[in-house]
mmCIF file as gemmi writes it, N, C-alpha and C atoms, coordinates in Angstrom:
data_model
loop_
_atom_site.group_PDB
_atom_site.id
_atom_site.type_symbol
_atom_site.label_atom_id
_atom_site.label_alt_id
_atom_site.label_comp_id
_atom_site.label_asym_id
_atom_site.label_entity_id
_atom_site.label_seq_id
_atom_site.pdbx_PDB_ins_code
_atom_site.Cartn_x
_atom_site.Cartn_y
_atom_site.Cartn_z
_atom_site.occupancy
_atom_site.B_iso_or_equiv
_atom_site.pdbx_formal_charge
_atom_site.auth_seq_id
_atom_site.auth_asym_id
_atom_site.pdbx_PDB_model_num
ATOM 1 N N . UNK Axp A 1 ? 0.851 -1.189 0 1 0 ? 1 A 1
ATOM 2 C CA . UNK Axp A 1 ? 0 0 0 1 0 ? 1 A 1
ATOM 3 C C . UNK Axp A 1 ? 0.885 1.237 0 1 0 ? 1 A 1
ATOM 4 N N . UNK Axp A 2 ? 0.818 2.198 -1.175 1 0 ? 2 A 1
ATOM 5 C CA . UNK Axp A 2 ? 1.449 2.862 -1.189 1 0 ? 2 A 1
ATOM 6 C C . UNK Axp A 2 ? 0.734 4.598 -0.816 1 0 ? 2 A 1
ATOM 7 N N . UNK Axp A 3 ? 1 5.495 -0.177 1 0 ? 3 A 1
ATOM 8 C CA . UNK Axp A 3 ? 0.646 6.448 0.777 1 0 ? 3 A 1
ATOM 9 C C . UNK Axp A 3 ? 1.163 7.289 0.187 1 0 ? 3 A 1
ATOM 10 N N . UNK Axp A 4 ? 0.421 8.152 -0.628 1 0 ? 4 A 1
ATOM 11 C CA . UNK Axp A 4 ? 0.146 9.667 -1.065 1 0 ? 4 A 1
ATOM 12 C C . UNK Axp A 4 ? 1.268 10.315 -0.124 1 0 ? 4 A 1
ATOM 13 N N . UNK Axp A 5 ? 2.331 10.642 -0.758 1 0 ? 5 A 1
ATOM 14 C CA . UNK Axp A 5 ? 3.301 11.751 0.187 1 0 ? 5 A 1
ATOM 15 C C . UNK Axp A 5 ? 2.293 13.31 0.856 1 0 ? 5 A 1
ATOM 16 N N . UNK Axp A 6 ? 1.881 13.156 -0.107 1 0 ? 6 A 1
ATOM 17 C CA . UNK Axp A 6 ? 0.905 15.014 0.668 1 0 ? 6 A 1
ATOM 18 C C . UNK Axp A 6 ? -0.211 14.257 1.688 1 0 ? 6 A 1
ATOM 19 N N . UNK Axp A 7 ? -0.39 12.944 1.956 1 0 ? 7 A 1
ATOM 20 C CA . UNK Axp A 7 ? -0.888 12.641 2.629 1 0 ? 7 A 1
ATOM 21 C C . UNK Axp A 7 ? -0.324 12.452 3.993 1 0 ? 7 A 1
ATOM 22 N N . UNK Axp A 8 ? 1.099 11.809 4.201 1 0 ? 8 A 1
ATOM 23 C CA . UNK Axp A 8 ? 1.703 11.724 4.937 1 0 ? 8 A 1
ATOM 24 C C . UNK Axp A 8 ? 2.179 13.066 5.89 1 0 ? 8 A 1
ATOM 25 N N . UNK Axp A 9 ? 2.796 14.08 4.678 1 0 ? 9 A 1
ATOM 26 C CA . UNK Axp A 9 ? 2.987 15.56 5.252 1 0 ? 9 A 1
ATOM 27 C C . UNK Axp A 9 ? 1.889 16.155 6.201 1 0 ? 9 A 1
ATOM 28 N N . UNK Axp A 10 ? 0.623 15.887 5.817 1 0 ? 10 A 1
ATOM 29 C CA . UNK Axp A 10 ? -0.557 16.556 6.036 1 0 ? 10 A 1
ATOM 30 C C . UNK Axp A 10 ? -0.695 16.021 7.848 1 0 ? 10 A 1
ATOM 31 N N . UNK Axp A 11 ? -0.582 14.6 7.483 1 0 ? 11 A 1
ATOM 32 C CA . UNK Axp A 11 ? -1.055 13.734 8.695 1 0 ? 11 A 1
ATOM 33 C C . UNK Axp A 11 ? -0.131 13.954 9.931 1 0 ? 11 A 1
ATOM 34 N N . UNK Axp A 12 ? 1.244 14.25 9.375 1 0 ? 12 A 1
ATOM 35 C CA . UNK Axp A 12 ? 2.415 14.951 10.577 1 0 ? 12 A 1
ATOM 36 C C . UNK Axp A 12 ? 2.529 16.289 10.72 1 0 ? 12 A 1
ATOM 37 N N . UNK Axp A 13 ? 1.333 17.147 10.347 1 0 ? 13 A 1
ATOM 38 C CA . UNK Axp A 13 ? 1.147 18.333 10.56 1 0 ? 13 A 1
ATOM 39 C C . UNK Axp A 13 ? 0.481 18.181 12.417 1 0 ? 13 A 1
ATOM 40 N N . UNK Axp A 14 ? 0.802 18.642 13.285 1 0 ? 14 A 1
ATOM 41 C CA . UNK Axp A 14 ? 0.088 18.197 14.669 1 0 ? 14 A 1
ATOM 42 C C . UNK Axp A 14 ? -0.498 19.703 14.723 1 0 ? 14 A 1
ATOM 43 N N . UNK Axp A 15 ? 0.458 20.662 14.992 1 0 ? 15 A 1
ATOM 44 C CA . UNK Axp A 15 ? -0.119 22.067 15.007 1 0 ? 15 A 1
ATOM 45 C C . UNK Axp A 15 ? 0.39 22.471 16.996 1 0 ? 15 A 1
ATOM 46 N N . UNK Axp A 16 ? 0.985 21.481 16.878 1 0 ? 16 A 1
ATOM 47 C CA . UNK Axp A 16 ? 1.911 21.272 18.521 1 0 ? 16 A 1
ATOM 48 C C . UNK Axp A 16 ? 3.004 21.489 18.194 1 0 ? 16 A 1
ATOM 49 N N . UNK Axp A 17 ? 3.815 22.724 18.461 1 0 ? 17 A 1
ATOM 50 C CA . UNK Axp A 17 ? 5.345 22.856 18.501 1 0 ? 17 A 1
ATOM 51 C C . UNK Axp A 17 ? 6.258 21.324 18.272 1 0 ? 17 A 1
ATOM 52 N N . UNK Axp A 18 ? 5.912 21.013 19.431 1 0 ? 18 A 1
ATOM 53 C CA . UNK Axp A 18 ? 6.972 19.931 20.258 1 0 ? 18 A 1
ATOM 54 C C . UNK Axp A 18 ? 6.793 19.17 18.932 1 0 ? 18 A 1
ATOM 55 N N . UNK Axp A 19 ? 5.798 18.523 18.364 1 0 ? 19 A 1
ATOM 56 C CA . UNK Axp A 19 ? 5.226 17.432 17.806 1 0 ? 19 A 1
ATOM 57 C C . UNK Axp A 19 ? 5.977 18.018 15.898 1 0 ? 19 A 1
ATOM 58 N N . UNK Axp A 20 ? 5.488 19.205 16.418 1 0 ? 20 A 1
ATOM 59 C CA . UNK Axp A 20 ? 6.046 19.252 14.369 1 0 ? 20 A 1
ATOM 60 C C . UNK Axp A 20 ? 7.249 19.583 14.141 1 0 ? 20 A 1
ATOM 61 N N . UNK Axp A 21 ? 8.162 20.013 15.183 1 0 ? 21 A 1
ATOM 62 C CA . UNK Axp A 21 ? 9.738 19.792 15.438 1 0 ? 21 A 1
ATOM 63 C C . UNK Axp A 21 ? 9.833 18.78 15.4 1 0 ? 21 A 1
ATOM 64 N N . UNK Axp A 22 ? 9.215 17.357 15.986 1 0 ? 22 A 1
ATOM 65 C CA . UNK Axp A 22 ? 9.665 16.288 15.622 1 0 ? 22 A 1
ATOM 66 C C . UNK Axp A 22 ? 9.409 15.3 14.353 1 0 ? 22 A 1
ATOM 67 N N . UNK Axp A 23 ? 8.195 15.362 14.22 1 0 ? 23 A 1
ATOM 68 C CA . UNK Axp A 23 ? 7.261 14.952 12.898 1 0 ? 23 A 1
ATOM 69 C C . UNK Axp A 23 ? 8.282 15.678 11.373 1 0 ? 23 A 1
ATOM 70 N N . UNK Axp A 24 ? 7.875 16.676 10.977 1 0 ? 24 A 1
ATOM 71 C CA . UNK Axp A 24 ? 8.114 17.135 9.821 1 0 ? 24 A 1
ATOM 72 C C . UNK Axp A 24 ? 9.506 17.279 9.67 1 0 ? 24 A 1
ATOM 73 N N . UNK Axp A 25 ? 10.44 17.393 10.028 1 0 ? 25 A 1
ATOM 74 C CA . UNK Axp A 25 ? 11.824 16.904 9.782 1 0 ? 25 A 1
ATOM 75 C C . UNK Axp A 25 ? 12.026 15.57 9.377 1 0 ? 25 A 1
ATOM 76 N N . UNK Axp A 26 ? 11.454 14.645 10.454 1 0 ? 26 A 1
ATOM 77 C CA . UNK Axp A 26 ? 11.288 13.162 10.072 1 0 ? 26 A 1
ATOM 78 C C . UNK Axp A 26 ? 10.798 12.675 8.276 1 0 ? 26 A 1
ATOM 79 N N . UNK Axp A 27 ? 9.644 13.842 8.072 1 0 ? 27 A 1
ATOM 80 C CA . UNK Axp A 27 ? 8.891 13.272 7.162 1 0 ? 27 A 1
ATOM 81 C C . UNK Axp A 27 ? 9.568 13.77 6.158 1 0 ? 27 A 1
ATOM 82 N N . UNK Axp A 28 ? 9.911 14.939 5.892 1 0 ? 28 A 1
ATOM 83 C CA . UNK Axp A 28 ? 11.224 15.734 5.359 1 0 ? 28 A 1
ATOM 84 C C . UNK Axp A 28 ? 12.13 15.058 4.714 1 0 ? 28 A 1
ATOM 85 N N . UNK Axp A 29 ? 12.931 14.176 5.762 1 0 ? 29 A 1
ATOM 86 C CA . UNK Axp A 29 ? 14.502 13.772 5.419 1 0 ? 29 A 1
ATOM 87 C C . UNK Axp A 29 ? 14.294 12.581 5.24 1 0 ? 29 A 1
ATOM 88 N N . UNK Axp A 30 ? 13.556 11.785 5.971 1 0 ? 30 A 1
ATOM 89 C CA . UNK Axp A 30 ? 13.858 10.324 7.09 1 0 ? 30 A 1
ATOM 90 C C . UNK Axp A 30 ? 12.614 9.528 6.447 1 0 ? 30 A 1
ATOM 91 N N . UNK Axp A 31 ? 11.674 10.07 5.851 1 0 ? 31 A 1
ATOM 92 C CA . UNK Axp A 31 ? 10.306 9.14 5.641 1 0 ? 31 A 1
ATOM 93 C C . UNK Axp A 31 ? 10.957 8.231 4.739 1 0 ? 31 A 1
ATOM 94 N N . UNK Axp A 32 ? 11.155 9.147 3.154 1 0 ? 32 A 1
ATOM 95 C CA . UNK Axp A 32 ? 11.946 8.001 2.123 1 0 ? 32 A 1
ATOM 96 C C . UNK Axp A 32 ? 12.624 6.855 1.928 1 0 ? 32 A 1
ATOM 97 N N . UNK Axp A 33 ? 13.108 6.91 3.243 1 0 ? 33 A 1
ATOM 98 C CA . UNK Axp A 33 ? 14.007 5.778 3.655 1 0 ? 33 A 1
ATOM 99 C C . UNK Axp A 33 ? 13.512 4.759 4.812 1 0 ? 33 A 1
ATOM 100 N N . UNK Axp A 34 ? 11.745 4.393 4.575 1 0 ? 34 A 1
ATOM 101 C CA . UNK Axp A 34 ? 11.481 3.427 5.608 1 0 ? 34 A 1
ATOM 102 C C . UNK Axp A 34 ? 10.906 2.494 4.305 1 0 ? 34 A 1
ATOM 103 N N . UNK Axp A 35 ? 10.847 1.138 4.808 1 0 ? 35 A 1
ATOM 104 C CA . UNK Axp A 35 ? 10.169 -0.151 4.298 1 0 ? 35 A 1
ATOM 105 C C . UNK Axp A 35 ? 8.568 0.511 4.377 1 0 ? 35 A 1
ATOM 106 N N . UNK Axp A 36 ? 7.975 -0.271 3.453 1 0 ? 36 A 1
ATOM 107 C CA . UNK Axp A 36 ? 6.204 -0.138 3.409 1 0 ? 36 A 1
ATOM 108 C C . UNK Axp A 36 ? 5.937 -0.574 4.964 1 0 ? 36 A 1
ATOM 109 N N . UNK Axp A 37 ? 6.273 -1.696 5.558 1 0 ? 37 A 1
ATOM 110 C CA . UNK Axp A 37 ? 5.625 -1.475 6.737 1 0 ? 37 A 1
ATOM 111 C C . UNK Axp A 37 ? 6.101 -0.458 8.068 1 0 ? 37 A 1
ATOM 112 N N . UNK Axp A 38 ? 7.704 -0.443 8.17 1 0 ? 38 A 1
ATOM 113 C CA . UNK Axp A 38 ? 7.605 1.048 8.546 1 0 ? 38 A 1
ATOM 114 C C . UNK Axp A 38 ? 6.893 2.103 8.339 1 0 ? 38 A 1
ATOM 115 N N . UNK Axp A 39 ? 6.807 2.784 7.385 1 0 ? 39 A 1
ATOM 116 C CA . UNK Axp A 39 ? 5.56 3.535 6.753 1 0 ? 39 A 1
ATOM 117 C C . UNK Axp A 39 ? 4.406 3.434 7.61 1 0 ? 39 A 1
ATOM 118 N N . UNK Axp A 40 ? 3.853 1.88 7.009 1 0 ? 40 A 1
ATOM 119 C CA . UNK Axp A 40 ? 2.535 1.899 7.462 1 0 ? 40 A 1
ATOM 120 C C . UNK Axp A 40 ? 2.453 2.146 9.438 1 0 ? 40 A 1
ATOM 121 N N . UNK Axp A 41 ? 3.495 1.586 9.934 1 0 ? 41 A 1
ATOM 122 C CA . UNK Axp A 41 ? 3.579 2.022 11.285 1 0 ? 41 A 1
ATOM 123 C C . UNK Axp A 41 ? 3.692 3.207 11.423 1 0 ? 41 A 1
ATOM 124 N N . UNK Axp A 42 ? 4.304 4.125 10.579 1 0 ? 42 A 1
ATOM 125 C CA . UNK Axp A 42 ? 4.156 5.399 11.012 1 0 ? 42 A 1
ATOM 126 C C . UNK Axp A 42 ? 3.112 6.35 11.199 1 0 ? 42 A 1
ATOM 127 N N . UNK Axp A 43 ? 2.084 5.563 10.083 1 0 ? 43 A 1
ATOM 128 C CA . UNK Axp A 43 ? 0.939 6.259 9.769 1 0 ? 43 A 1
ATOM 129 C C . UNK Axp A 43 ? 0.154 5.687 11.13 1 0 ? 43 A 1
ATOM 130 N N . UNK Axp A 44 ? 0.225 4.386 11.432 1 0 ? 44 A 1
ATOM 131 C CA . UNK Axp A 44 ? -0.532 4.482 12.621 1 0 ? 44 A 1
ATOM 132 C C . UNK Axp A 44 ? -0.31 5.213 13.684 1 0 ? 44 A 1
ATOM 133 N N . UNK Axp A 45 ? 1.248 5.632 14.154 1 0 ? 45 A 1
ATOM 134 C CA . UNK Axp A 45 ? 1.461 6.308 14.711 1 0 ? 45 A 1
ATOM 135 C C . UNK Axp A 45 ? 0.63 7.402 15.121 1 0 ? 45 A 1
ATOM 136 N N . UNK Axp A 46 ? 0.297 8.208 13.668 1 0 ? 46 A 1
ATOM 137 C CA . UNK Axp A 46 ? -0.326 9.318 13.956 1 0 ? 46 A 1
ATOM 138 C C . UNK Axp A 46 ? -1.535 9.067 14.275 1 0 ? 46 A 1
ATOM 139 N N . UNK Axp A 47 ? -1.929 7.993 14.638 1 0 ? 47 A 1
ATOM 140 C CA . UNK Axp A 47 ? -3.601 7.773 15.156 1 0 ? 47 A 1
ATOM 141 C C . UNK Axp A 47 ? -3.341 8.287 16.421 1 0 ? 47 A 1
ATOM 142 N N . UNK Axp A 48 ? -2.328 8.401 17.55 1 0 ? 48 A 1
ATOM 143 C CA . UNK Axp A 48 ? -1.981 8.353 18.737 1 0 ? 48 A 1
ATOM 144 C C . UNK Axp A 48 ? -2.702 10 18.55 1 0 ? 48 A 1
ATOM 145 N N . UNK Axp A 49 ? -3.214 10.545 20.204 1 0 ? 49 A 1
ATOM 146 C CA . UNK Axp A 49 ? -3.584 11.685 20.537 1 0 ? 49 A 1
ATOM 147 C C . UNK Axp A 49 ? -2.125 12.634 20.896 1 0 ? 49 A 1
ATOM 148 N N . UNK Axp A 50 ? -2.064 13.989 20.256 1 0 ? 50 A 1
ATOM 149 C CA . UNK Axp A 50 ? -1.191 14.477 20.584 1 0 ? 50 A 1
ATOM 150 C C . UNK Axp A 50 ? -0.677 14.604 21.622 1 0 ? 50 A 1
ATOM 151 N N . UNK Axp A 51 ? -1.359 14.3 22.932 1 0 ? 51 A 1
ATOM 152 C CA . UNK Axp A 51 ? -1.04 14.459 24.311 1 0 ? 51 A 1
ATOM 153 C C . UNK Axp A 51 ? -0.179 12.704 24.549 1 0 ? 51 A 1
ATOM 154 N N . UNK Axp A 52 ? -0.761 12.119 23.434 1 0 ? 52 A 1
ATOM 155 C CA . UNK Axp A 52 ? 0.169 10.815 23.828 1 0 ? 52 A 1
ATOM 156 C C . UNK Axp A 52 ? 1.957 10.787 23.258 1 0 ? 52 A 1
ATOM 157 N N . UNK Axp A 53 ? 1.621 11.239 21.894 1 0 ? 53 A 1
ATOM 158 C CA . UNK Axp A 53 ? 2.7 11.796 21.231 1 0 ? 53 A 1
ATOM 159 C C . UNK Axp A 53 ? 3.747 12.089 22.509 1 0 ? 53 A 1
ATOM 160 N N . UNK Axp A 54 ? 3.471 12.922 22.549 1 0 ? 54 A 1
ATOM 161 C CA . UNK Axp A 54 ? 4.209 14.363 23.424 1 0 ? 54 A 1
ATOM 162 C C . UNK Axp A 54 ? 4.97 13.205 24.662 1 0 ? 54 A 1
ATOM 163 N N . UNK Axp A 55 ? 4.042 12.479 24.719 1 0 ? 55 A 1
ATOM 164 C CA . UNK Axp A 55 ? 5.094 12.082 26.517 1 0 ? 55 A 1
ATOM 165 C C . UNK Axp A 55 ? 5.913 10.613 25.815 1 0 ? 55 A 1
ATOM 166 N N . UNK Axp A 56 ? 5.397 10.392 24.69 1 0 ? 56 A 1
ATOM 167 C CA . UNK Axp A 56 ? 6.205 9.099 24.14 1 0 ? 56 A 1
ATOM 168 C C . UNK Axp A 56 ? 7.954 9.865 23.832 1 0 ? 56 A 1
ATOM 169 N N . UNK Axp A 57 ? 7.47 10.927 22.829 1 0 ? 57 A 1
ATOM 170 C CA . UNK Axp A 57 ? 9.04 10.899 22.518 1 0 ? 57 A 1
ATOM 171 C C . UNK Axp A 57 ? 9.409 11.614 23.806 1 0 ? 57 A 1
ATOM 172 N N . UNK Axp A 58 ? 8.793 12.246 24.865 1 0 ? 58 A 1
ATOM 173 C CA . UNK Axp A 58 ? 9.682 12.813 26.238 1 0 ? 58 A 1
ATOM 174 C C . UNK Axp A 58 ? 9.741 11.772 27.103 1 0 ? 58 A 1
ATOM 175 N N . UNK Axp A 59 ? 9.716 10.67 26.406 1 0 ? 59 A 1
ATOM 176 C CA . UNK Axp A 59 ? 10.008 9.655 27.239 1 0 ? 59 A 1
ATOM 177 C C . UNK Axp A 59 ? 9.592 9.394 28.552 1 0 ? 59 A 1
ATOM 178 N N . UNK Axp A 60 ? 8.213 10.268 29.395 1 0 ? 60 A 1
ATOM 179 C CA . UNK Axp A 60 ? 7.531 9.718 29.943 1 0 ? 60 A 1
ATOM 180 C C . UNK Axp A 60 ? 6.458 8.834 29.917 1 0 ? 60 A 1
ATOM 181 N N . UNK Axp A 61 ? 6.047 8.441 28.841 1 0 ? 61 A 1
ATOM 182 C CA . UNK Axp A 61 ? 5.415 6.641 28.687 1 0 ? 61 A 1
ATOM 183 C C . UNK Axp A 61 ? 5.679 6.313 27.922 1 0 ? 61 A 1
ATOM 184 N N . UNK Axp A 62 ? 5.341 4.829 27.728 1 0 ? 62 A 1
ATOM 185 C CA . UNK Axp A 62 ? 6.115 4.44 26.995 1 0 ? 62 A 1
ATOM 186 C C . UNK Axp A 62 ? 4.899 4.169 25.713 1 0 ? 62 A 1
ATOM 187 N N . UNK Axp A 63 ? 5.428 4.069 24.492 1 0 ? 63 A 1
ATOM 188 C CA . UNK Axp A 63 ? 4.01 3.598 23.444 1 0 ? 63 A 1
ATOM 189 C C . UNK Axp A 63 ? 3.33 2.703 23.727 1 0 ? 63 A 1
ATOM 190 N N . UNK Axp A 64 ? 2.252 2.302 23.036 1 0 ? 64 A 1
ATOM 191 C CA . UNK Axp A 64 ? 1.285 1.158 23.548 1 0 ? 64 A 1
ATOM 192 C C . UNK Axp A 64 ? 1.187 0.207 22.81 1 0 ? 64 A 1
ATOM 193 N N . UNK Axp A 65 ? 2.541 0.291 21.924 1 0 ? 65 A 1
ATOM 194 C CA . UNK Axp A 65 ? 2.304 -1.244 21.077 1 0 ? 65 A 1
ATOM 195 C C . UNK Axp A 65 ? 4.28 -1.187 20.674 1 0 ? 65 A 1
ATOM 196 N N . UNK Axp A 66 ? 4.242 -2.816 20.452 1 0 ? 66 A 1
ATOM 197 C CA . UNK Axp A 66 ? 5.984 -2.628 20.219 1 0 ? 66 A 1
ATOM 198 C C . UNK Axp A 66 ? 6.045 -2 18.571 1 0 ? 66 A 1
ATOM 199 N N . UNK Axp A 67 ? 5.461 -1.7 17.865 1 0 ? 67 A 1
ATOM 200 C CA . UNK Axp A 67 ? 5.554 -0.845 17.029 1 0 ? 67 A 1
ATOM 201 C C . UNK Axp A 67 ? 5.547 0.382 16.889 1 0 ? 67 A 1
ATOM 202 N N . UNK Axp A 68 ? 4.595 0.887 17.665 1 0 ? 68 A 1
ATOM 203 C CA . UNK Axp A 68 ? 5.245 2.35 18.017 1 0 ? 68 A 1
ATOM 204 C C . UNK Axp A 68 ? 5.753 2.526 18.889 1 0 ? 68 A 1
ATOM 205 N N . UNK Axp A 69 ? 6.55 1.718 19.854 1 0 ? 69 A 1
ATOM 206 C CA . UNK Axp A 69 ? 7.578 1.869 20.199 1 0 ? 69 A 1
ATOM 207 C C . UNK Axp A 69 ? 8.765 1.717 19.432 1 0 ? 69 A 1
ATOM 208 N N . UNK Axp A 70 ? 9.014 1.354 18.767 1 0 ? 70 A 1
ATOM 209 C CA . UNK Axp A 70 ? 9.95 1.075 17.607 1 0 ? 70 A 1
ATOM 210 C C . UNK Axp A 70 ? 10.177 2.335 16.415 1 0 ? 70 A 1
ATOM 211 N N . UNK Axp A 71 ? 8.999 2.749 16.254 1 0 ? 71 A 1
ATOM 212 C CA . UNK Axp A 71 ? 8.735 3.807 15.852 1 0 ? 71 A 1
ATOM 213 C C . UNK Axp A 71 ? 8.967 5.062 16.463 1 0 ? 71 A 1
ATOM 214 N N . UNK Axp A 72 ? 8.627 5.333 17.529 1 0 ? 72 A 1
ATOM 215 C CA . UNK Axp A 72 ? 8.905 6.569 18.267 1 0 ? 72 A 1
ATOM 216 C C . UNK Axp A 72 ? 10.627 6.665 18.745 1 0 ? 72 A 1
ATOM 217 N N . UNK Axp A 73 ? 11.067 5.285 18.754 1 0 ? 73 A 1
ATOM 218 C CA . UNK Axp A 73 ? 12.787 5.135 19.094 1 0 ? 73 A 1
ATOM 219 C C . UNK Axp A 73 ? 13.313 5.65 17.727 1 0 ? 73 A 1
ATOM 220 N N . UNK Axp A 74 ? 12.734 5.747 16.762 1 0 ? 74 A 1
ATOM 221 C CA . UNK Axp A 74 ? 13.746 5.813 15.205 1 0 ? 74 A 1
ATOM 222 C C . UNK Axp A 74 ? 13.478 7.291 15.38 1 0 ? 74 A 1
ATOM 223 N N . UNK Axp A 75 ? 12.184 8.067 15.813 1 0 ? 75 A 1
ATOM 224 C CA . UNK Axp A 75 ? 11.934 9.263 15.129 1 0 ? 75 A 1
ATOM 225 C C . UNK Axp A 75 ? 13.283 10.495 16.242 1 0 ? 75 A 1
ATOM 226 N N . UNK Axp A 76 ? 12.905 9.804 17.497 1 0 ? 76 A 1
ATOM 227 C CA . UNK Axp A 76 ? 13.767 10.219 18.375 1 0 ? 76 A 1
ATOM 228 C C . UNK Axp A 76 ? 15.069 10.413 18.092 1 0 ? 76 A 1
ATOM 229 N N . UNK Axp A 77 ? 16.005 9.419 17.437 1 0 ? 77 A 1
ATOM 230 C CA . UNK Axp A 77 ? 16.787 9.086 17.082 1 0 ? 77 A 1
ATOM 231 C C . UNK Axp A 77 ? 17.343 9.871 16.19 1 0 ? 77 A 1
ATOM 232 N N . UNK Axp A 78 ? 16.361 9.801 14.796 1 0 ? 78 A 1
ATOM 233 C CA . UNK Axp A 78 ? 16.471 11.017 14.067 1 0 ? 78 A 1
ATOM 234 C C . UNK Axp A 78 ? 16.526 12.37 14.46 1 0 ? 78 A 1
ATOM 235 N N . UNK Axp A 79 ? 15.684 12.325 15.254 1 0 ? 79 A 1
ATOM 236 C CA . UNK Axp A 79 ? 15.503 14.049 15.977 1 0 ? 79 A 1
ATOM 237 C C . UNK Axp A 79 ? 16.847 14.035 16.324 1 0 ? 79 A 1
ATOM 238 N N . UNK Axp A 80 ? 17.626 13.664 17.36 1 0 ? 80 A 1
ATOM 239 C CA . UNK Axp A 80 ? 18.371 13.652 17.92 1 0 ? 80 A 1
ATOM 240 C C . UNK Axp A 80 ? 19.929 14.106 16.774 1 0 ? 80 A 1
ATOM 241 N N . UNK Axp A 81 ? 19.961 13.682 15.634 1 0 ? 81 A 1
ATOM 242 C CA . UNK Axp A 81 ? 20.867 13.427 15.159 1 0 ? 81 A 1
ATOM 243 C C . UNK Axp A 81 ? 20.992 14.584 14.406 1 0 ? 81 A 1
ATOM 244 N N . UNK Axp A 82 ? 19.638 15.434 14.321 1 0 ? 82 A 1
ATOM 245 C CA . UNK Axp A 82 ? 19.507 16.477 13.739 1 0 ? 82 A 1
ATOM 246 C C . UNK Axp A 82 ? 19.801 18.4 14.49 1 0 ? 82 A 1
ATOM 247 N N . UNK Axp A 83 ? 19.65 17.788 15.6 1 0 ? 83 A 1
ATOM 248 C CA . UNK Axp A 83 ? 19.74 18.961 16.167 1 0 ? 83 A 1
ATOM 249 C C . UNK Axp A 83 ? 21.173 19.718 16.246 1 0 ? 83 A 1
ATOM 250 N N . UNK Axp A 84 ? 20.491 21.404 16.299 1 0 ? 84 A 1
ATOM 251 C CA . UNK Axp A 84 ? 22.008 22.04 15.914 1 0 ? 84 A 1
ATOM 252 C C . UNK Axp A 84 ? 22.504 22.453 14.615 1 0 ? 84 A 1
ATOM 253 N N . UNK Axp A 85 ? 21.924 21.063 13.913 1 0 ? 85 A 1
ATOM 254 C CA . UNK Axp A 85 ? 22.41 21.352 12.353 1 0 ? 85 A 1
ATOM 255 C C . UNK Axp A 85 ? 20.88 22.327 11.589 1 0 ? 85 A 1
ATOM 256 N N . UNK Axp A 86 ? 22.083 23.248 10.713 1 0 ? 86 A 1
ATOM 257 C CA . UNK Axp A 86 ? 21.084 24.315 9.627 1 0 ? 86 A 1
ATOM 258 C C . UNK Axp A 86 ? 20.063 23.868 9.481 1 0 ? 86 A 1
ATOM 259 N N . UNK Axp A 87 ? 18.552 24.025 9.492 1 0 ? 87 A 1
ATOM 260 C CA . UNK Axp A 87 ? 17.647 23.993 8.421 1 0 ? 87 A 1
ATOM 261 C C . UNK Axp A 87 ? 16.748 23.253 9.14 1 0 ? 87 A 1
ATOM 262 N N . UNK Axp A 88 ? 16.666 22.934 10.371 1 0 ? 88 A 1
ATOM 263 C CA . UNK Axp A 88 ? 16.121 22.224 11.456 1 0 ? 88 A 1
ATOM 264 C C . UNK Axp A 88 ? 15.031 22.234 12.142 1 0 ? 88 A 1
């Protein structure tokens, strides 16, 4: 199943600081380079409520499935690797 890129952009739009500092960089740089079911985990991802978002990647809870946990470890990751650098 292949996922409309302006669909994806749209869906990591949160409209939460925290969330589109982390989201849209991801989707930016980092989406292109996942497997279809990565992907598709990501998209579930965004089913999560922004208030869940928010404490997953601040690492006060943990996700509620080992996929988005897996998921929220890569985006983190990415975030992480990005910061500091131009264009961010």
């Amino acid at each position: 199943m292949k996922i409309p890129e302006g669909k994806i952009k749209w869906a990591s739009r949160r409209g939460m600081r925290e969330l589109d500092l982390m989201l849209l960089p991801f989707v930016e740089h980092d989406i292109k380079d996942l497997s279809e079911q990565e992907l598709e985990d990501y998209m579930d991802l965004l089913n999560a409520t922004d208030l869940q978002l928010v404490r997953w990647f601040n690492g006060v809870e943990q996700a509620d499935s080992e996929k988005r946990r897996r998921m929220v470890a890569l985006i983190v990751q990415k975030h992480s690797q990005r910061i500091g650098r131009e264009g961010v």
